[in-house]
N, C-alpha and C positions, 0 to 999 in steps of 0.2 A: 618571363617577367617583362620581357619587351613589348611585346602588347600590350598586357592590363596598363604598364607607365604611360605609356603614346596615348592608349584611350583614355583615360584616367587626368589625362593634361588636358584634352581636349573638353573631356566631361566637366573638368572644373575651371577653365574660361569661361566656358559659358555659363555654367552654375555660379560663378562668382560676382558675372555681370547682372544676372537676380539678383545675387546679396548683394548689392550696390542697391539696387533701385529697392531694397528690401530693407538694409538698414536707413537709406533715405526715407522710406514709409512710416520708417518705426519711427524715427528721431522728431520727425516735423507734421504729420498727419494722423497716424494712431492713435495717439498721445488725446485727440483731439474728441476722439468719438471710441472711448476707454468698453465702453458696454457694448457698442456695438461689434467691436472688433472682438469682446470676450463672444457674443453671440455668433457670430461665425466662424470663431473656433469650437467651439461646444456643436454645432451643424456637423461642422466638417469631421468631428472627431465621431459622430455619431455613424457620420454615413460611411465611413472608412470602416470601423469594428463591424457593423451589422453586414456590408459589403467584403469584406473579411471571410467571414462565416458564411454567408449564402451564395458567395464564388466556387465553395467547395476543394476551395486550395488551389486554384488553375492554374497560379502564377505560378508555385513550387512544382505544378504536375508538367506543367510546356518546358519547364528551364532542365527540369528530370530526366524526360520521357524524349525530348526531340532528338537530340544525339543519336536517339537508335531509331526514329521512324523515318529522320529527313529524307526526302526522295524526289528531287524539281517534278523528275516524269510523272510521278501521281498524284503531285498537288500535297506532298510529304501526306497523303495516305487521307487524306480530307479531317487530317488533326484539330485543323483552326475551328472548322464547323460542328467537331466534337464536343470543342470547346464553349462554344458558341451556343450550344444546345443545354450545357450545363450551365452556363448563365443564367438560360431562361428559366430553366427547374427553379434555379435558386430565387429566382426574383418573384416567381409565382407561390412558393411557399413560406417568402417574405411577403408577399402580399393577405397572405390568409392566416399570417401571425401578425399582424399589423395590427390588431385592435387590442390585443393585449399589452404589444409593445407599448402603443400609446398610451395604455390606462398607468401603468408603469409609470412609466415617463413622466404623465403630468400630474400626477397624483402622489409620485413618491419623490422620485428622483429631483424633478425642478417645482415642486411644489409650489416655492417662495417666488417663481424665476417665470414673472407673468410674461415674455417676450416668447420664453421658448414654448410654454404652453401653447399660446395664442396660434404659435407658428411650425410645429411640431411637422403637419402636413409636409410640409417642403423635405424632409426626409425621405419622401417616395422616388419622387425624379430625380432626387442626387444618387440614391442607391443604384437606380437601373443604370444613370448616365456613367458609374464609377465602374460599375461591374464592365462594361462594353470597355472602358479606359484597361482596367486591367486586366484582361483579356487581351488586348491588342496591343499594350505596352508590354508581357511578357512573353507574347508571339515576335515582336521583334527583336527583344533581345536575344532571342537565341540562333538571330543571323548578326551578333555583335553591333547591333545598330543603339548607340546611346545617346547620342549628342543630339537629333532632331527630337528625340523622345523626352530630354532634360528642357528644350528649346520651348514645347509642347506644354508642358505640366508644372514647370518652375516657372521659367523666365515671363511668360505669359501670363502666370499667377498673380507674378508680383507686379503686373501693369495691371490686371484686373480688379482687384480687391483696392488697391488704393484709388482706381478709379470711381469705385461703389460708395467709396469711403469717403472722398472727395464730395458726392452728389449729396450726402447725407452731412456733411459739412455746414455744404450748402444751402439745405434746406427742400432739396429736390424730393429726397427717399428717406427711409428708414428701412425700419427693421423690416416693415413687408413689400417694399421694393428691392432693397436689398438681395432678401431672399430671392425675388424674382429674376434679379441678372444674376445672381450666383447662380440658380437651375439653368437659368441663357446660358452662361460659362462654360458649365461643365460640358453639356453638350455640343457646343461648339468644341470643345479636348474632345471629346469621343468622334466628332466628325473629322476633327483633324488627323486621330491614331489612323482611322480607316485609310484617307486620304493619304497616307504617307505609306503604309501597310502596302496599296495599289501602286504607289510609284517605286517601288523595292521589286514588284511582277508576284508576290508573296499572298494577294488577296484568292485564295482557292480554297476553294468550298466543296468541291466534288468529293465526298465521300466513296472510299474504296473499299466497300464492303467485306472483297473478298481477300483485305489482308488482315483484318480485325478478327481474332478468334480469341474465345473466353477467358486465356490467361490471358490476355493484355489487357480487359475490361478487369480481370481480378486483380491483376496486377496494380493497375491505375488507380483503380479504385482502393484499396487497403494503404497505399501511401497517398492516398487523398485523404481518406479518412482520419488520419492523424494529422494530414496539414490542414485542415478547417482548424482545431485545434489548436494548433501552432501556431497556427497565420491570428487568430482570434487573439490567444493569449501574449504574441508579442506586441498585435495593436494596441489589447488591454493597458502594458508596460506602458509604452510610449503614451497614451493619451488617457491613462485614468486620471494625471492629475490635475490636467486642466479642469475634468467631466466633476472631479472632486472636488476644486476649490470652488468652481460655479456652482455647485449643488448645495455646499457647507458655507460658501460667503457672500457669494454673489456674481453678477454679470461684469462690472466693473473689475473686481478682483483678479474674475478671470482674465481680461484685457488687459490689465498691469502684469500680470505672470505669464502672456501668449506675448506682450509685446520684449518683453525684456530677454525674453526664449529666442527672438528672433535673431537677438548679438548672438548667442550662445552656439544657436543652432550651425551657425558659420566653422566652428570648430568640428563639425560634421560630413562638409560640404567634400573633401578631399576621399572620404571613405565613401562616400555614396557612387562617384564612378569606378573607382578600384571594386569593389563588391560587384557592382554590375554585368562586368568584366569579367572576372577573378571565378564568379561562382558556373556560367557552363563549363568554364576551362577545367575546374575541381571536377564538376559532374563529369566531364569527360576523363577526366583521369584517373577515375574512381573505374568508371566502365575500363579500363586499359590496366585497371589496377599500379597503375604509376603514382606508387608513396610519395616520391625521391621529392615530383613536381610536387607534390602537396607542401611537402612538409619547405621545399625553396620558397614557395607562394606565402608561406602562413610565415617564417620566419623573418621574410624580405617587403611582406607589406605591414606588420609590424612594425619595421623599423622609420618606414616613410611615413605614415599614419602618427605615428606615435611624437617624430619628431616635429612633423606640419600641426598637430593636435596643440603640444606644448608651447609654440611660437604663437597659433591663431590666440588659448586661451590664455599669453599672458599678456599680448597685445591689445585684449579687452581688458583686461582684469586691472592692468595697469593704469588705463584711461576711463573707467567704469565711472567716477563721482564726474568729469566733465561731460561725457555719452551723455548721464542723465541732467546735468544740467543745462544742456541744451535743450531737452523736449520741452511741450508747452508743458503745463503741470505738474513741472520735475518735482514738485515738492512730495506729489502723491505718488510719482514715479520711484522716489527714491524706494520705497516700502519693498521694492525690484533688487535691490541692489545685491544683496546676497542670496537672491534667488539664482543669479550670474555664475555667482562662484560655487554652490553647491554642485546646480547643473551643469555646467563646466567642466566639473572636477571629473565627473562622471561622464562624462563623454570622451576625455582624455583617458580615465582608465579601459575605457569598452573601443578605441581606435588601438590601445597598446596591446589589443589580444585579438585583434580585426580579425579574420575569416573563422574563427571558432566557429558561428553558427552553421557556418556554409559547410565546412570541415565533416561534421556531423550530418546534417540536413542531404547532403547527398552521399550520404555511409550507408552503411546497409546498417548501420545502429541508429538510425534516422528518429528512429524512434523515441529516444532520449532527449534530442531536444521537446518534444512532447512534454515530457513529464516534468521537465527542468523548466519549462515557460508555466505549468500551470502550480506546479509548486509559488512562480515568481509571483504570479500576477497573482496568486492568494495574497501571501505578504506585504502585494504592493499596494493592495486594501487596504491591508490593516496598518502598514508604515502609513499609509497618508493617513486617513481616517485617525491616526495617533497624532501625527506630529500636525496637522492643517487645526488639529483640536488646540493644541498644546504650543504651536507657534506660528500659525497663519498661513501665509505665502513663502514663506522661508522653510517652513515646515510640511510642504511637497517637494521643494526643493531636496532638502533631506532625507524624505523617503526615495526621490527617487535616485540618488546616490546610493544609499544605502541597498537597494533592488540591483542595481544595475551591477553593482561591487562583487553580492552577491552570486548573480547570475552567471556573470562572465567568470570569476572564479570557479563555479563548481562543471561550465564548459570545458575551461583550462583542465581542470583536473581528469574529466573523464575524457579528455584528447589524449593527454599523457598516460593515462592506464591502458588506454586499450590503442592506440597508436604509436606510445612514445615521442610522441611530438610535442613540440614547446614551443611558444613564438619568439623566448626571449635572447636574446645576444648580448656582449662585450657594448653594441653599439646602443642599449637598454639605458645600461647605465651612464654610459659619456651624455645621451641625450638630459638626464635626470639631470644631471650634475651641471651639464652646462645651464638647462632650465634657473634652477636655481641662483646660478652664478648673475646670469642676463638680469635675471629679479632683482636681485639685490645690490645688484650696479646702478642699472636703470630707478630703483623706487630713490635711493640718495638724491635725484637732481628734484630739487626743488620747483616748485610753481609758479608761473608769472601772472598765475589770472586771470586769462584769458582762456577757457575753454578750448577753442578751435587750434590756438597756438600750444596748448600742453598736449593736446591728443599727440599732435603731428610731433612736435618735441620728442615724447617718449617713443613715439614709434618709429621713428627713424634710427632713434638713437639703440633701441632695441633690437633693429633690424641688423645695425652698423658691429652690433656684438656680438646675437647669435648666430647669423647665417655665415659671414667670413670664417668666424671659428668653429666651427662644424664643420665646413669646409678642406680649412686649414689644417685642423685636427686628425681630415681625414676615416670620420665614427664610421660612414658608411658609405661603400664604393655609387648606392644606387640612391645618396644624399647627393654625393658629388656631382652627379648624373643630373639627377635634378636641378641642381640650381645651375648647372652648364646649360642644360636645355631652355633653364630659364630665361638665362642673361640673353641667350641666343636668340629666344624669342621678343626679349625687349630692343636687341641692337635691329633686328629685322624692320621696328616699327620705325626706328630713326633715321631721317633725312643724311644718311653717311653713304658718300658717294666710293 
């Protein structure tokens, strides 16, 4: 558990230095060019699923598969360039499926939604520029490299897109300049993956022909084939309901529900380097057949996740009507506001049962998340499609609770049938309890009025309650751990001689 915490701390400085500069975007810039910002969400979400599915699962096959080919002396068996080779497949039979896609597309899907018609094309170079990103972001992870690769595709996101967003502000760009430095961008991340790939000594291409024999092309291949699959239908999850509410309401809508996601997403931010981390260690311990590690990993990063989840989502949740009324627009922003708490709510359940998918995903029952993501992502049709009908933007917000509830519950259950493993503790419930306690302390203090003085007010005052008494209380030794390593890292910055 010492590792994933150290990488996992590291992962989320720098990830949290993004959400600065990201909730700075949302609050004062976003706000400002509502359509556009729905318009390169709806891009992005586009080139991610289709990029998904014509990778061929590489990221799940490199993070699987390396543990047993690594080898410096052979260039780990010329894996990367295998890789590499399966990109190209994929982008060239994404190329000769491209005409139907687009008929698709502009014809059913954004019908109403004359930007994305207009601009559909730009879908091609983001695809190729993603697939080369994903390729070389999950070839590094599996020499535990995360911090320049967060440095790479986050931090540098969030200076780019508001810089686009700015020019368009301005009057420089729109929608089809825009698009143009978003294809710049991306490519520049896939020049940078390489470039970093080569300062590691990790860029080898030589193929070793004569280690490669049929079962490991069968082998690879039969758990790739389920992760296209996987990899499609958990993108599905995550991004049908932005593709939904721009398809059923419009571009704007979508920019009021991509920007108010971007509070939200922060409650996230803490399990994205733990999982990074967390999942070769599971693959390797799966090969060593070591339960003991699994099941220490799954119960002890539960409890970090679970309790940094409840503290992020109620440090929004509590300052949520001043957030919004700081943005320009807030009046049209507000329409966001329980889009917060739904989605919120749901990320906090899917952090308190953290490594399930991983758990599975490198089992030999691999299989099952399969069937559990395309079960999800049917439903997660028909919940939005129900509720975007029946209550708008609040009504994705709800499906996608209700999906994610779902989902992660019926992981839990088949971890516990066929493992015996649980993620939940003694330290489950103290967290619950305190959550609630913090809440109901903190919402009694009254308002002075000032936006920027209530935020800081509640948040301080939230911090002053639940993190000593978690602590104090003692819920969990690798709580404790945490907020030691914290403080430590806060007295480091200060002028104390």
């Amino acid at each position: 558990m010492g590792v994933i915490q150290r990488q996992s701390i590291k992962y989320s400085i720098v990830s949290y230095l993004g959400v600065l500069v990201g909730i700075i975007s949302a609050l004062y810039i976003y706000p400002e060019v509502k359509d556009l910002y729905g318009f390169y969400q709806v891009l992005v979400s586009i080139t991610v699923l289709f990029s998904g599915f014509f990778s061929f699962g590489i990221s799940a096959v490199m993070i699987r598969f390396m543990p047993r080919f690594k080898d410096d002396n052979t260039g780990h068996h010329g894996f990367l360039s295998l890789g590499l080779i399966t990109i190209l497949v994929g982008f060239l039979l994404f190329l000769i499926s491209y005409p139907i896609t687009e008929y698709l597309s502009k014809e059913v899907l954004f019908s109403k939604v004359l930007p994305l018609q207009e601009h559909f094309i730009f879908i091609v170079p983001l695809i190729f520029a993603q697939l080369l990103i994903i390729l070389f972001r999950s070839y590094i992870s599996t020499f535990h490299r995360i911090v320049i690769p967060i440095v790479i595709e986050d931090f540098l996101t969030k200076l780019a897109i508001p810089f686009l967003c700015l020019l368009a502000i301005y009057n420089y760009i729109y929608f089809y300049g825009f698009g143009i430095g978003l294809i710049a961008y991306f490519f520049f991340m896939a020049f940078l993956f390489v470039l970093y790939t080569k300062s590691l000594g990790q860029l080898k291409f030589k193929i070793d022909w004569a280690f490669w024999k049929k079962k490991h092309f069968n082998e690879i291949g039969k758990y790739s084939s389920y992760s296209i699959l996987s990899i499609l239908a958990s993108q599905l999850v995550l991004r049908i309901d932005i593709i939904m509410v721009t398809s059923m309401i419009g571009l704007t809508a979508g920019g009021i529900y991509s920007i108010i996601n971007i509070m939200t997403q922060v409650i996230q931010k803490p399990a994205n380097g733990m999982y990074s981390i967390a999942s070769p260690i599971i693959s390797e311990s799966w090969v060593n057949n070591n339960t003991t590690e699994i099941n220490k990993i799954y119960k002890k990063s539960s409890t970090i996740l679970f309790f940094l989840a409840c503290f992020i989502f109620l440090g929004i949740w509590l300052s949520i009507d001043d957030l919004i009324q700081i943005m320009p627009d807030s009046e049209d922003m507000m329409e966001g506001k329980y889009v917060m708490f739904f989605t919120g709510l749901s990320l906090v359940f899917e952090l308190l049962t953290s490594v399930n998918s991983h758990i599975i995903g490198y089992s030999k029952h691999y299989q099952f998340n399969l069937y559990a993501l395309l079960f999800l992502a049917f439903f997660n049709i028909v919940f939005n499609y129900i509720f975007i009908s029946e209550f708008g933007l609040v009504g994705a917000a709800i499906a996608t609770l209700c999906s994610r509830v779902l989902f992660n519950l019926l992981k839990m259950a088949f971890i516990y049938y066929k493992f015996k493993m649980q993620p939940f503790t003694r330290a489950s419930l103290k967290i619950i309890f305190l959550a609630l306690v913090s809440y109901g302390l903190v919402i009694l203090i009254p308002t002075v009025g000032n936006p920027y003085l209530d935020i800081m007010v509640r948040s301080v005052l939230l911090a002053l309650i639940y993190l000593p008494t978690a602590y104090f209380w003692k819920i969990s030794s690798d709580i404790n751990s945490l907020i030691d390593n914290a403080i430590k890292k806060v007295i480091s910055f200060l002028p104390i001689s």
